[in-house]
MIPA-269350 format. One line per 3 residues: number of its first residue (from 0); for each residue x, y, z of C-alpha. Coordinates in pm, whole numbers. Layout:
% residues N
NUM) X:Y:Z | ...
END
This chain:
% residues 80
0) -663:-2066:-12974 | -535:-2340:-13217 | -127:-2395:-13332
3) -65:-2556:-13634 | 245:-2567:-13807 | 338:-2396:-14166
6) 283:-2745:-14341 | -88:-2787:-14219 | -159:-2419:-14254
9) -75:-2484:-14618 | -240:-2789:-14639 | -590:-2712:-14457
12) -564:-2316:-14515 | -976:-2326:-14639 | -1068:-2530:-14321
15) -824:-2296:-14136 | -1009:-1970:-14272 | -1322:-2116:-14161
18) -1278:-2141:-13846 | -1131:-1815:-13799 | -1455:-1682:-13977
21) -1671:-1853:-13711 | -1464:-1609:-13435 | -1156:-1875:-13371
24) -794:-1771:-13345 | -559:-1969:-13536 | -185:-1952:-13481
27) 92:-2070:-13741 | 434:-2205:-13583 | 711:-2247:-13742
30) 923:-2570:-13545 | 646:-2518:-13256 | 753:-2138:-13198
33) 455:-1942:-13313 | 529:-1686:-13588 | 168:-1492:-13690
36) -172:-1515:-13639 | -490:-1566:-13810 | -826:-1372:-13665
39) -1136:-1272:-13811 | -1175:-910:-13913 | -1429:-702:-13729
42) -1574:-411:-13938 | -1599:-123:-13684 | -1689:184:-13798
45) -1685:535:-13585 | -1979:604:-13428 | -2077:940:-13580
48) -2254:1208:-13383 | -2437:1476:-13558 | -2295:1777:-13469
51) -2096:1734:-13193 | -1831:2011:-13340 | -2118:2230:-13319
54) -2005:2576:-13163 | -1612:2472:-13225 | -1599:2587:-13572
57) -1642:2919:-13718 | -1673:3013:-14106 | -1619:3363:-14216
60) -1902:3512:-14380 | -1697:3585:-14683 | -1529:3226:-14697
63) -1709:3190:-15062 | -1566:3509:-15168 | -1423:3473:-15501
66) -1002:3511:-15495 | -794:3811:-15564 | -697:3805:-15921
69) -356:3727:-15867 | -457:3418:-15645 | -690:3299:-15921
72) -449:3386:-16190 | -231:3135:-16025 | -467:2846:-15974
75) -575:2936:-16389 | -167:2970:-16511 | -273:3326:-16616
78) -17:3485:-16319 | 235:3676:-16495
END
């Protein structure tokens, strides 16, 4: 992991972001205490398994039912 101080973070911040792009850590100090950190972002995304809710979830067999008229009414602004 590399320190550098606020004045050569400014100064080399391209060189800085390169490194950290090729995996390094980079840490910016500010009078030699250290005050964040620059790392490269990993895109992780879920692994996904096809249906592993499979047996957990249950639809009604009338869950496409259309609404009782007052429900619908209010969804439409026709509920009086």
């Amino acid at each position: 992991m590399k320190l550098v101080n606020i004045h050569e973070a400014k100064t080399r911040l391209s060189r800085l972001l390169e490194e950290v792009n090729q995996g390094e850590e980079v840490t910016i100090a500010k009078a030699g205490k250290p005050i964040a950190r620059l790392v490269p972002i990993t895109a992780s995304r879920p692994i996904r398994t096809p249906g592993f809710l499979r047996g957990r979830i249950r639809i009604s067999d009338d869950f496409d039912a259309p609404f009782p008229d007052d429900v619908q009414g209010s969804f439409e602004g026709t509920d009086e």
